[in-house]
C-alpha positions in Angstrom: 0.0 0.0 0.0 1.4 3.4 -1.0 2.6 5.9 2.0 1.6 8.9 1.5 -1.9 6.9 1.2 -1.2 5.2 4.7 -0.8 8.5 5.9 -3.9 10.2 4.6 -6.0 7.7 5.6 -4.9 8.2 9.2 -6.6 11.5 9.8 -10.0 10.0 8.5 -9.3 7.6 10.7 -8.7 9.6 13.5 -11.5 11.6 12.7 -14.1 8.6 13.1 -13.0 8.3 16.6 -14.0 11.8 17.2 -17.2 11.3 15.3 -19.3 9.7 18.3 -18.7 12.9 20.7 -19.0 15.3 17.4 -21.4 17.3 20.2 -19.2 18.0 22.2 -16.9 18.8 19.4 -19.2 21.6 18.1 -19.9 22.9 21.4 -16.4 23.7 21.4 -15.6 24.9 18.6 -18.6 27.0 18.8 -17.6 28.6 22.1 -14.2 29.4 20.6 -15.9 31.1 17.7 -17.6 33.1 20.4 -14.2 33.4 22.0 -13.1 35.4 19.0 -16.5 37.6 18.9 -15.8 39.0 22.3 -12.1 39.3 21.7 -12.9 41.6 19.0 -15.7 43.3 20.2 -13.4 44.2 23.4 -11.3 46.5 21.0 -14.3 48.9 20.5 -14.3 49.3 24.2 -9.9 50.3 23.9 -11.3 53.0 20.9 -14.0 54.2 23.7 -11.6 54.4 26.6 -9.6 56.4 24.1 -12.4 58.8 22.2 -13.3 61.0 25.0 -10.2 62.0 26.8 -9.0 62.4 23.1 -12.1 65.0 22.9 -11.6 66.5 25.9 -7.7 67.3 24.5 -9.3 68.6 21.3 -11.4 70.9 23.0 -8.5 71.8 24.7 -7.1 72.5 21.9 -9.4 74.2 20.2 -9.9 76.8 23.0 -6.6 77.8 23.2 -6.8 78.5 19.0 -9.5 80.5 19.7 -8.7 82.5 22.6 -5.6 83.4 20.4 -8.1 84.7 18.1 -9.9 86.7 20.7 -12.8 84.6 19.8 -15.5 84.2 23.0 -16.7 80.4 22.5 -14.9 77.5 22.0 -16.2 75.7 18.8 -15.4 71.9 17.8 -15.0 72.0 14.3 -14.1 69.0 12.3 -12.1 70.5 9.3 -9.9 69.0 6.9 -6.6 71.0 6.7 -2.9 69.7 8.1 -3.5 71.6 11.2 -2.9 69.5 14.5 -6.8 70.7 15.5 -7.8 69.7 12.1 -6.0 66.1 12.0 -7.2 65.1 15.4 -10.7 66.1 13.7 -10.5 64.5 10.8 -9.6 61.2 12.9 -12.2 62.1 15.5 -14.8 62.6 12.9 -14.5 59.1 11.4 -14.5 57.1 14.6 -17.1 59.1 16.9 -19.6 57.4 15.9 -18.3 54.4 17.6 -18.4 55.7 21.1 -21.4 58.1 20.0 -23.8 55.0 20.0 -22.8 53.5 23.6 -23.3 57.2 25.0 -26.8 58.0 23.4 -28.0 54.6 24.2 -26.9 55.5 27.7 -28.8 58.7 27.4 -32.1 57.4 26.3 -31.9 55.4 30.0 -31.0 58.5 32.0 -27.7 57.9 32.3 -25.5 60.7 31.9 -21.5 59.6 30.4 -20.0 62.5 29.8 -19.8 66.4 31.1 -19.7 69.3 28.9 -16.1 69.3 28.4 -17.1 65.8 26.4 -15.1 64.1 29.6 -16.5 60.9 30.8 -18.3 61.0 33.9 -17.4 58.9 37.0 -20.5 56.3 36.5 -19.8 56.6 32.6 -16.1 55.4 33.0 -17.8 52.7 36.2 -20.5 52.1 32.9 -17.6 51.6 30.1 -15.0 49.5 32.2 -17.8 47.3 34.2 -19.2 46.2 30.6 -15.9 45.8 29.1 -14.5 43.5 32.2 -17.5 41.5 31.4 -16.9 41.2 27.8 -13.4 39.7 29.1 -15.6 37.2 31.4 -17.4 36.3 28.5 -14.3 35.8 26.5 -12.8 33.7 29.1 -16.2 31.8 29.9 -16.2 30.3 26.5 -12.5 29.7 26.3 -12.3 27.7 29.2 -15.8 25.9 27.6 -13.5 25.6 24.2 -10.5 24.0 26.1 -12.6 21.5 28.5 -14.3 20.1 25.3 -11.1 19.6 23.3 -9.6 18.2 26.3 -12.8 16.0 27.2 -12.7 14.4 23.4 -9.0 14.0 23.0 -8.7 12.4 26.5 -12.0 10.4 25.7 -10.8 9.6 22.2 -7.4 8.0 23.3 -9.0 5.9 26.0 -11.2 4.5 22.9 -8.0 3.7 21.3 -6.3 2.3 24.6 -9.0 0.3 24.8 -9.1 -0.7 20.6 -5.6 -1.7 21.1 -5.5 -3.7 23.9 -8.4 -5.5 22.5 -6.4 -5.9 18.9 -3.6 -7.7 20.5 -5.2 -10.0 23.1 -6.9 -10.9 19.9 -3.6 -11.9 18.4 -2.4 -15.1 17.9 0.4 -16.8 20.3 2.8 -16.9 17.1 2.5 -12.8 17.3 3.7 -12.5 20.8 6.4 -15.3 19.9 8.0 -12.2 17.6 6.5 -9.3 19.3 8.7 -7.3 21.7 6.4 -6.3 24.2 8.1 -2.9 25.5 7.4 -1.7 21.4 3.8 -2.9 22.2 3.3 -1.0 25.6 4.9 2.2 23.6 2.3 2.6 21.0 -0.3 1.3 23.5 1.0 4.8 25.7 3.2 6.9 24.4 1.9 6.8 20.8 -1.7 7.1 21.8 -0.5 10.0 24.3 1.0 11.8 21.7 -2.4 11.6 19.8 -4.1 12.8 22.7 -1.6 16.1 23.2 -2.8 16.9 19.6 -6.8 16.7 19.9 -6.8 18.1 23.7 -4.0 21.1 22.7 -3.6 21.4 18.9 -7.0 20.6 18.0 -8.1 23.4 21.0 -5.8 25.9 19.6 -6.8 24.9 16.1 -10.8 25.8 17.2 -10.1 29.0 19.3 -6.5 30.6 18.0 -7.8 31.6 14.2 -11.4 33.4 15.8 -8.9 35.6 18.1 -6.7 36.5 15.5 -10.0 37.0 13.3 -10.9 39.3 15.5 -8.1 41.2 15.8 -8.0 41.2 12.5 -11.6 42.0 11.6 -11.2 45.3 14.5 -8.3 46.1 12.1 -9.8 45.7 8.9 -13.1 47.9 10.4 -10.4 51.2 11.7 -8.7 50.6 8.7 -11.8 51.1 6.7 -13.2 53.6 8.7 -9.5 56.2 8.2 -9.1 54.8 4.7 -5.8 53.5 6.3 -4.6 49.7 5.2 -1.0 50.1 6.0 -0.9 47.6 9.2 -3.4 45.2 7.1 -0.6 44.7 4.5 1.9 44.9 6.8 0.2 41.9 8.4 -0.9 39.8 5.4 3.0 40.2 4.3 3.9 39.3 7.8 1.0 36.4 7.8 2.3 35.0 3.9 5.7 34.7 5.8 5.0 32.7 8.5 2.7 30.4 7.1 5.1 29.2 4.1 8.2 27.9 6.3 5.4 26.3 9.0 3.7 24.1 6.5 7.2 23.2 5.2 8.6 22.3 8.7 5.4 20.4 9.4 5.9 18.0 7.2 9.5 17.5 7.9 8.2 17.3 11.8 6.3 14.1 10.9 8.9 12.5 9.5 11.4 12.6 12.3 9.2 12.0 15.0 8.0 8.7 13.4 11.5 7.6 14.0 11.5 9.2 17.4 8.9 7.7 18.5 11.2 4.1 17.4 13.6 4.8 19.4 11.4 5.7 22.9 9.9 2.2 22.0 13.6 0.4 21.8 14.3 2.2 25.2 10.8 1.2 27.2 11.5 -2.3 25.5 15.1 -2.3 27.3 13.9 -1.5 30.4 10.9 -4.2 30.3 13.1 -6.9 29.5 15.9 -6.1 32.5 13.3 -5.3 34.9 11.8 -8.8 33.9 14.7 -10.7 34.1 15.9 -9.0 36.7 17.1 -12.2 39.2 19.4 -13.5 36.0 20.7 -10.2 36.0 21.3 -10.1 39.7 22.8 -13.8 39.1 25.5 -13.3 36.6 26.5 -9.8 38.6 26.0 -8.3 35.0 23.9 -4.9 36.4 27.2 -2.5 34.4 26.7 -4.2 31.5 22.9 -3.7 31.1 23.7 0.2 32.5 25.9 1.1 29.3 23.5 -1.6 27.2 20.9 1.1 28.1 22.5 4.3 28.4 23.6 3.9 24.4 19.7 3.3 23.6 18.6 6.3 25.7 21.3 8.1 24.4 20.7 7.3 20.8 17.0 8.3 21.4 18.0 12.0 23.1 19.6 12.4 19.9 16.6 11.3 17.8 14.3 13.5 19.7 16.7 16.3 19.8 17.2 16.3 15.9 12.9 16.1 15.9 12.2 19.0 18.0 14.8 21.4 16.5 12.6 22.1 13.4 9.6 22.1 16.0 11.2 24.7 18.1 12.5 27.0 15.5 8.6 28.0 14.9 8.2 30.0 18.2 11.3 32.3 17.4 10.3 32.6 13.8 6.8 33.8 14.5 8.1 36.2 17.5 10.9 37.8 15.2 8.0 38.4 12.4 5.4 39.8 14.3 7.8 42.0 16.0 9.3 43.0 12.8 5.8 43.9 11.4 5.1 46.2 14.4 8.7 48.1 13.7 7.3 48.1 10.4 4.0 49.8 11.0 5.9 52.6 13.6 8.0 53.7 11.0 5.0 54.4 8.7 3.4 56.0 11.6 6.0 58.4 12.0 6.4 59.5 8.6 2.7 59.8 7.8 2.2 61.8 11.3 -0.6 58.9 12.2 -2.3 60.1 15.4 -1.0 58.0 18.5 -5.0 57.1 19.2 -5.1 55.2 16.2 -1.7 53.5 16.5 -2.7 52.8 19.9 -6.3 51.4 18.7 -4.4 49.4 16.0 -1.4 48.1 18.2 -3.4 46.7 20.8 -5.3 44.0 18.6 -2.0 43.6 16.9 -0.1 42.7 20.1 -2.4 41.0 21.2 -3.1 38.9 18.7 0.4 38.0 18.8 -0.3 35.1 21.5 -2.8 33.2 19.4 -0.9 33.7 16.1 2.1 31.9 18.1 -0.1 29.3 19.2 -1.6 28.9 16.2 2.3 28.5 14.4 3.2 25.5 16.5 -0.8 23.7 15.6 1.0 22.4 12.5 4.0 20.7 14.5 1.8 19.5 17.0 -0.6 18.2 14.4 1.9 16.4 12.5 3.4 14.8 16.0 0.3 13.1 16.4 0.0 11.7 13.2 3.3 10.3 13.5 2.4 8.9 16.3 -1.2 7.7 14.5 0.7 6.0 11.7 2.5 4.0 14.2 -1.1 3.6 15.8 -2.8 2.1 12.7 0.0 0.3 11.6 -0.5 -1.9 14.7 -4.0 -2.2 14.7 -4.0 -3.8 11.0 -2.0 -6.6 12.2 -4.3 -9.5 12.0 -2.9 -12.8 13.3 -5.8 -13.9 15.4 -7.2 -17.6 15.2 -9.9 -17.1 12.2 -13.7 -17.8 13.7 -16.1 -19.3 11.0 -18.9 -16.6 10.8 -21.7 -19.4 11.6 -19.8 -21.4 14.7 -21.0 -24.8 16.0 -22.0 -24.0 20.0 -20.8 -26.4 22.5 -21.8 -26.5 26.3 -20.4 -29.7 27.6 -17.9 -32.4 26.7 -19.7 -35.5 25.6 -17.2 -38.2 24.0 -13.8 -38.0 23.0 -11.0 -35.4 21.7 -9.7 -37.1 18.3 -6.4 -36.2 16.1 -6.3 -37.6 12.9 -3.1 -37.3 10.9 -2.1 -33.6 12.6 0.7 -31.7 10.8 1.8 -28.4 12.0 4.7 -25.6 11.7 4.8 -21.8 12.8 4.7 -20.6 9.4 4.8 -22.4 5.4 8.6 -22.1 5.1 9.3 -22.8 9.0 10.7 -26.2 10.6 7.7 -29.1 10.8 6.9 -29.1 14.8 4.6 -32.2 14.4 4.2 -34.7 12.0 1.0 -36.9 11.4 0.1 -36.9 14.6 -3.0 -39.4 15.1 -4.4 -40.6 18.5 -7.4 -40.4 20.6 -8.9 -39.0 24.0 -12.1 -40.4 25.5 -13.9 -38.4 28.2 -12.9 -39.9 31.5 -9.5 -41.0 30.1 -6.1 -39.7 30.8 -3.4 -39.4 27.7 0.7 -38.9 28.8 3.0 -37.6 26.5 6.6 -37.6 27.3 9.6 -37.1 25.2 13.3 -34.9 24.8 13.0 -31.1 24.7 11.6 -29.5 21.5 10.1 -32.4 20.7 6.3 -31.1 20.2 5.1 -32.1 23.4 3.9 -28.5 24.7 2.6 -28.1 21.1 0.3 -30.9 21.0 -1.5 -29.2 24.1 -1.6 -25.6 22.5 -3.4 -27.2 19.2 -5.9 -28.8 21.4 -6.7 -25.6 23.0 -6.6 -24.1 19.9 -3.6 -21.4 20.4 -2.9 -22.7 16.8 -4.7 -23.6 14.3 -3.0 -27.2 12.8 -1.2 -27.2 9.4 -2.4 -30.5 8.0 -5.0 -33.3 9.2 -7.4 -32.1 12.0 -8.5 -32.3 15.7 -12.1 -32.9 16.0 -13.9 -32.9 19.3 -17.6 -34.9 19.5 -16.7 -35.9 15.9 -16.8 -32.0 14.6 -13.8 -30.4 13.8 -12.4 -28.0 16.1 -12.1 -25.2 13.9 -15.9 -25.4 13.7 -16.2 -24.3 17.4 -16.8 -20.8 18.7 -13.3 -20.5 20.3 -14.8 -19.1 23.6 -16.6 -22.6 24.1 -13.8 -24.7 23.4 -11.7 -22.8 25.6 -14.8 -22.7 28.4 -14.2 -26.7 28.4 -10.4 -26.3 29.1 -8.1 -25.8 32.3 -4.6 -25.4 32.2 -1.9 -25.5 34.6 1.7 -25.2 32.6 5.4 -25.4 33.9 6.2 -21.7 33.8 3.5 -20.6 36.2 1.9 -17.3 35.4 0.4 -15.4 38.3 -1.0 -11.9 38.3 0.4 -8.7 40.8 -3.0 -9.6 42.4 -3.8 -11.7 45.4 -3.7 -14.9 46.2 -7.3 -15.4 46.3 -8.0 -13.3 42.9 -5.2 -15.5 41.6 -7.1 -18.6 42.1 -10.2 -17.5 41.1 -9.0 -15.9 37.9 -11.2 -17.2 35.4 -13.8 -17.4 37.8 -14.4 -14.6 39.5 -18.2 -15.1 40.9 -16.5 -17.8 43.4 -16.9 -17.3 46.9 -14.1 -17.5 49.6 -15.2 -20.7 50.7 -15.0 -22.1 46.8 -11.6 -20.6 46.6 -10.2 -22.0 49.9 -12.1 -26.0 49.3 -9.8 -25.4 45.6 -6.7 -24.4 47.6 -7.4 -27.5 50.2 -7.3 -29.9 47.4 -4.3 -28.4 45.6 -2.5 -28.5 49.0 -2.0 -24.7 49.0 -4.5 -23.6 52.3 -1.7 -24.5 55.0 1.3 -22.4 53.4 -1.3 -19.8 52.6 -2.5 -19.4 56.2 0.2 -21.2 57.5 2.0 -17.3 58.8 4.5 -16.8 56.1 1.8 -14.7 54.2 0.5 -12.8 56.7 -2.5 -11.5 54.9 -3.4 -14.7 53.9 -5.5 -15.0 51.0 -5.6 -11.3 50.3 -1.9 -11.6 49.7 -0.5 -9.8 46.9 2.0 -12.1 45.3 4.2 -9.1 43.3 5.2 -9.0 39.9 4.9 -12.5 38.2 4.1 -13.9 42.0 7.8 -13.0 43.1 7.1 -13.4 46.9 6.2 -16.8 46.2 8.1 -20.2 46.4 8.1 -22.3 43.6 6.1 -25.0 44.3 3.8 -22.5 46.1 2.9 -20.7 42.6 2.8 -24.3 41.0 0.0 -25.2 43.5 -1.5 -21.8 43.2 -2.1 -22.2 39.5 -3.6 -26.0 40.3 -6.0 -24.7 42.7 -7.3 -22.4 39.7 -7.7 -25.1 37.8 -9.6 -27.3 40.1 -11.5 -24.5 40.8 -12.5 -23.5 37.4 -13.6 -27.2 37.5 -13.4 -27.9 33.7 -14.2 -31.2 31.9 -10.8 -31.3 30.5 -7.6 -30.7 31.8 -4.7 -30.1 30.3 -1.6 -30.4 32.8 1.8 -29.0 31.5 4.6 -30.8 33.8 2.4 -29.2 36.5 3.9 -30.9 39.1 7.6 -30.2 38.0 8.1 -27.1 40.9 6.8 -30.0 43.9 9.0 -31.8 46.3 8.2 -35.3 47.0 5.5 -34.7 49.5 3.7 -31.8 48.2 3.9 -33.8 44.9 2.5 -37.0 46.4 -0.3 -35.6 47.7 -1.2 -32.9 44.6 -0.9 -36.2 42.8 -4.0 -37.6 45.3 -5.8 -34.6 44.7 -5.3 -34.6 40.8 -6.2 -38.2 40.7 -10.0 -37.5 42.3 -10.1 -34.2 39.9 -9.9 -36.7 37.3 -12.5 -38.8 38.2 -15.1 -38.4 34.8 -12.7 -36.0 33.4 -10.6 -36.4 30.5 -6.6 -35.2 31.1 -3.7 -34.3 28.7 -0.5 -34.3 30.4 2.7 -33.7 29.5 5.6 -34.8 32.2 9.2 -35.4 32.4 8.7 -37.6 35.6 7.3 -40.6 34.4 6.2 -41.6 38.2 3.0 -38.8 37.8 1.6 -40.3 34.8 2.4 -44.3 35.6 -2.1 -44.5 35.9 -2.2 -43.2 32.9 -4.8 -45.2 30.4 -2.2 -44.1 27.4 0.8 -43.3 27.1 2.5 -41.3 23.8 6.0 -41.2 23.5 7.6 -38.2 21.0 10.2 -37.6 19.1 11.6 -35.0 16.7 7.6 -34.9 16.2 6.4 -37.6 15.7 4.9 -40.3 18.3 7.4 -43.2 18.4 5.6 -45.4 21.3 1.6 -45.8 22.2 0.6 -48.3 25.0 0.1 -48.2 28.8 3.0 -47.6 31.5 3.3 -51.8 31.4 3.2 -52.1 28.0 5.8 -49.9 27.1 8.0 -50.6 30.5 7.8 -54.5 28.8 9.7 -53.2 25.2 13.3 -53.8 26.2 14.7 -51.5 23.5 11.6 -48.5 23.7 12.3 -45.2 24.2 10.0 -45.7 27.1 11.5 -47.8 29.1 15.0 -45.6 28.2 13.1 -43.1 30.1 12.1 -44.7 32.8 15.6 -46.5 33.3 17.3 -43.1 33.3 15.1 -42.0 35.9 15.1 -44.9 38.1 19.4 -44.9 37.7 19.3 -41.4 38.6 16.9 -41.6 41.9 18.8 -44.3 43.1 
């Protein structure tokens, strides 16, 4: 698929997460329009504060002409000569009417603005600055209404894509998280999707509020300039606008570019820190805590320099904008000098100028921010269009209970078409209430039989049928309802004790989850005073304040607990000592009573009741009979076991 496609398609992407809160979205971006109306309409308010002490001067003015002339009243005259009476006029005559309509509209209530000198009276100037401090209220009402919507929907938006992604990859298939490097996972699941967020709470904010401020500004400007017949500082500004806006768009798209890579690297540095801080005890071991130091001080160093080359181009924009705008108001002072522009009008058209400087600046850096996120989004979708999950026929067969027997018939399977062949025609059966053994080297396919008959996998050749229908028939959920596993590598949660055991099952009550503990032989080391919570003991990270054997018969009281009508036991008593294994093996052996149970063991003592027996090798079963049948071939792998186990215990 082309890129630059890849890329486009991202912001419509994007945008049909927004689309369910598109409410709130408008109710934003409607109060920052209204944010720019009242910005504006504040500006009238600066050319009223100005006006009448601006009158009061002419009339000054104006008095002192005439008492030169020995004249007896003091006339206003708006003329049009070069005279500084006449200029102040002329400018006086073109913008009066501004402040005129506030003061008659006054008038007509009985409220009297100004004195005879044309001065503004104590309640007029109480009048003109209470109305134009709540203009400002206004203004800030609805900006803070146009920031908490943007901030609501780009927050709510990225927890709908947390949520999306996590979903995505528990979907995946085991042979994705056999290549997947988890710490590149739990960076797009954070920082990627945070990054995203920043852009639709800030950006997108700026993007909704920033251009109806500087609109405003502008549109006060355009009005005065319209009003004098005066369009130097409009100009000015578009020639100052046209300058900023070419180098932003061009540095935007350069932004995007290095921050997809940036974004690499902060992923290969969480990904280093996950994988110490998860092997922690071998690094502890082998004394090798220097070595992983410098391992990770090059990563985090090569990603400072990643994300210092990324925000260089990001940063120049702030500089760039200040250094124009303040070069466009040098601009419009030196025309105001040399055309003899009255200071209330470079005062009425300064202020909007400066401060529409703010937004204009926010405004510049929209593009870089923008263009972050979708970095960040590429990365995003990328991962969500991985699709190795275990395909679900549209129509499944439903299943509710186990009725007969689990049957393989001629299995074939491998990781991939050009990988190694795992098993090879693979053919044998289960019958509910039975117990199948398989034992063989390392790497022989053992674990992978087990994984095919939870479906994990999906086989290559042949097929696994359960109650005569093929397994691939089967909603997954159902097959996997049927199904309790207890492996060698235990897994336990950061959770406690009792949670642990009930995972799975999580309606169980304490009395359930301590009977399940009883049987597995976990309630006496549980309550025994080493935990001294007991049940509600949290068991750390991967169940690190746990023995051994004490996870192994943690994870066995979850399955007898979940109570399924097949097991599927995964050398799971491998962590035991003698005793704790004997009597798990009691407890295992009543479980089994009308169950059906796949076990896989390297001690061949635990599965000696077995009703079959499979022995692997490179793949391929080798050996099928009972314990004594197999024990009674003098040259069987089985009974090379079993001898090198017996020479070994004694």
């Amino acid at each position: 698929m082309n890129t630059g496609i890849v890329k486009t398609q991202s912001y419509i992407r994007l945008l049909s997460y927004v689309k369910p809160y598109s409410l709130i979205l408008i109710a934003g971006i409607t109060a920052g329009i209204f944010t720019g109306g009242f910005f504006g309409a504040s500006f009238f308010w600066i050319k009223g504060f100005v006006q009448p002490f601006e009158r009061h001067q002419e009339t000054m003015s104006s008095t002192a002409f005439k008492a030169e002339d020995n004249s007896k009243t003091p006339v206003l005259k708006y003329s049009d000569n070069n005279s500084f009476a006449g200029g102040v006029n002329k400018q006086l005559k073109s913008t009066a009417s501004q402040v005129d309509s506030v003061l008659t509209l006054a008038q007509r209530c009985g409220i009297k603005m100004q004195d005879y000198d044309g001065k503004l009276t104590l309640l007029g100037l109480f009048l003109f600055v209470g109305s134009f401090v709540i203009i400002w209220f206004l203004k800030a009402l609805t900006d803070f209404i146009n920031s908490y919507c943007m901030q609501w929907v780009g927050t709510r938006v990225v927890m709908d894509m947390r949520n999306d992604i996590f979903n995505k990859l528990l979907d995946q298939s085991l042979t994705f998280y056999g290549t997947a490097d988890v710490g590149q996972l739990i960076s797009r699941c954070i920082e990627d999707t945070g990054q995203i967020q920043s852009a639709v709470s800030t950006s997108v904010a700026d993007l909704t509020n920033c251009p109806f401020q500087i609109l405003g500004c502008l549109g006060f400007i355009i009005f005065v300039s319209l009003t004098n017949n005066n369009f130097a500082l409009l100009i000015i500004i578009a020639g100052g606008g046209a300058a900023i806006m070419i180098p932003i768009v061009f540095i935007g798209k350069r932004v995007r570019k290095v921050y997809f890579k940036a974004y690499q690297k902060v992923a290969e540095v969480m990904s280093n820190m996950h994988e110490v801080f998860s092997g922690i005890l071998l690094v502890k071991a082998y004394h090798t805590e220097k070595y992983e130091q410098n391992k990770f001080h090059r990563t985090n160093s090569t990603y400072f320099r990643s994300l210092i080359k990324a925000m260089k181009p990001e940063l120049f924009m702030s500089p760039f904008t200040e250094f124009f705008g303040v070069a466009a108001i040098g601009v419009f002072f030196i025309y105001s000098f040399f055309t003899n522009l009255l200071l209330s009008d470079i005062v009425t058209l300064i202020i909007p100028a400066l401060l529409a400087y703010q937004p204009l600046k926010a405004l510049s850096r929209v593009n870089s921010g923008i263009q972050k996120a979708m970095a960040a989004a590429d990365r995003y979708f990328e991962l969500i269009d991985m699709d190795t999950k275990i395909e679900e026929r549209q129509d499944p067969v439903r299943m509710s209970d186990f009725k007969n027997e689990i049957k393989f018939e001629g299995v074939s399977f491998a990781y991939g078409k050009e990988s190694k062949i795992i098993l090879e025609d693979i053919s044998f059966s289960l019958c509910k209430g039975k117990m199948v053994a398989v034992i063989g080297e390392t790497g022989s396919g053992k674990t992978t039989i087990a994984n095919l008959m939870a479906r994990f996998y999906d086989v290559s050749s042949g097929r696994i049928t359960l109650d005569g229908i093929d397994i691939r028939d089967y909603k997954i959920s159902d097959v996997r309802d049927l199904i309790g596993i207890v492996t060698q590598n235990t897994i336990l949660f950061n959770d406690t004790i009792a949670n642990n055991i009930s995972y799975g099952n999580p309606n169980a009550s304490k009395e359930e989850i301590i009977e399940a503990a009883r049987k597995a032989n976990a309630h006496d080391f549980i309550v025994g005073g080493n935990h001294e919570k007991g049940y509600d003991t949290v068991v750390g990270e991967k169940g690190f304040k746990l023995s051994g054997g004490e996870k192994q018969r943690i994870a066995i009281a979850r399955a007898i607990l979940k109570n399924p009508p097949i097991l599927i036991l995964d050398e799971a008593t491998s962590a035991l000592d003698t005793v704790t294994e004997r009597l798990v093996q009691e407890a295992l052996i009543k479980l089994m009573i009308n169950r059906t149970v796949f076990a896989i063991a390297h001690r061949l003592s635990t599965i000696k009741s077995a009703d079959t027996i499979l022995v692997l090798e490179k793949g391929r079963i080798v050996e099928v009979g009972t314990h004594d049948q197999l024990l009674a071939k003098p040259d069987g792998r089985y009974k090379y076991f079993y001898d090198m186990q017996f020479l070994k215990n004694n």
